[in-house]
N, C-alpha and C positions, 0 to 999 in steps of 0.2 A: 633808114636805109635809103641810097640816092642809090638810082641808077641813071650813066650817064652814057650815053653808047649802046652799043650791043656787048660790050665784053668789061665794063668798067664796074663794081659796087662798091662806093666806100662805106664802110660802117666804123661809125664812130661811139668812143665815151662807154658809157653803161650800158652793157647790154645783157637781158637777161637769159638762162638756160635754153629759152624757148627759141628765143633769135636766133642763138647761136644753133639750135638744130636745124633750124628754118635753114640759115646758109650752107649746112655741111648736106642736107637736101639739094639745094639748088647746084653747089658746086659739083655733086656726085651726077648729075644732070647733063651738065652743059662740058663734061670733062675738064674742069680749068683748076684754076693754084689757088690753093685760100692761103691768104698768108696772115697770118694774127704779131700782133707786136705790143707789150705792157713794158712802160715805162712806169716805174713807182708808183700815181697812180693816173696815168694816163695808160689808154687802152687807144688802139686802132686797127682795122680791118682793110684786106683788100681781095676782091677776089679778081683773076683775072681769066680769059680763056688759055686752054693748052695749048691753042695756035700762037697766038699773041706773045707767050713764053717762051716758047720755043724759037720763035723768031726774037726776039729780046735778045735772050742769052746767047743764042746759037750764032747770029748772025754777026760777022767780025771777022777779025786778024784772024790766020793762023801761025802759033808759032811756039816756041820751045821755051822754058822761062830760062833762066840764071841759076834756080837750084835744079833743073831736070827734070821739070814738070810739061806739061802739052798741054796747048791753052785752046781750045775754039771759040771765039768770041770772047763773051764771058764766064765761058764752064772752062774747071780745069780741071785734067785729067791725070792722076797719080797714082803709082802703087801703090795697095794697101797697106801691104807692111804692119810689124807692132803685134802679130798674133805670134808670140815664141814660137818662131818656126812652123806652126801648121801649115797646111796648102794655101788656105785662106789669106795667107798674106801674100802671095801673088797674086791676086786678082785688082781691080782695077777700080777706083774710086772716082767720081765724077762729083765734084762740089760746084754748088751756085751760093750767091749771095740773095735769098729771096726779099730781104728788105730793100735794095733796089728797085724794087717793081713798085715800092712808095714816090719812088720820084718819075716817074714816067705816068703820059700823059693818057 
């Protein structure tokens, strides 16, 4: 485990049960994003602060897409839709891409 910052951990490769409770401690701690990613068999970790995220995503354009979606920064904002008609598909969905927060610094 590297720490690099105040708000950066990368955890790499094998890591076993006990680590991974270690981080889901630490993140529940410091309020921030654990983000986990398995490629075949490549594994990689990140955790970052919930300030640090929130400013990521949040920060940016605003604006309406092509299909009728509401974008803020990088979150975008859609109705749910898809539940046969219950209430529940009015309400409102917010998607991020959390593997982007592998390429920030």
């Amino acid at each position: 485990m590297t720490l690099i910052g105040n708000n950066y951990i990368n955890l790499t490769s094998t890591m076993k049960c006990k680590s991974i409770n270690m981080v889901k401690k630490i993140c529940s701690r410091i309020m921030g994003m654990l983000v986990a990613q398995k490629v075949a068999t490549n594994s990689r970790w990140i955790l970052k602060s919930m300030n640090f995220c929130m400013n990521y995503f949040g920060n940016g354009e605003i604006k309406i897409t092509s299909r009728g979606n509401f974008k803020i920064g990088r979150i975008t904002m859609q109705r749910k839709g898809g539940d046969g008609g219950r209430k529940t598909a009015q309400m409102l969905q917010f998607k991020i891409n959390p593997a982007e927060l592998f390429e920030t610094k």
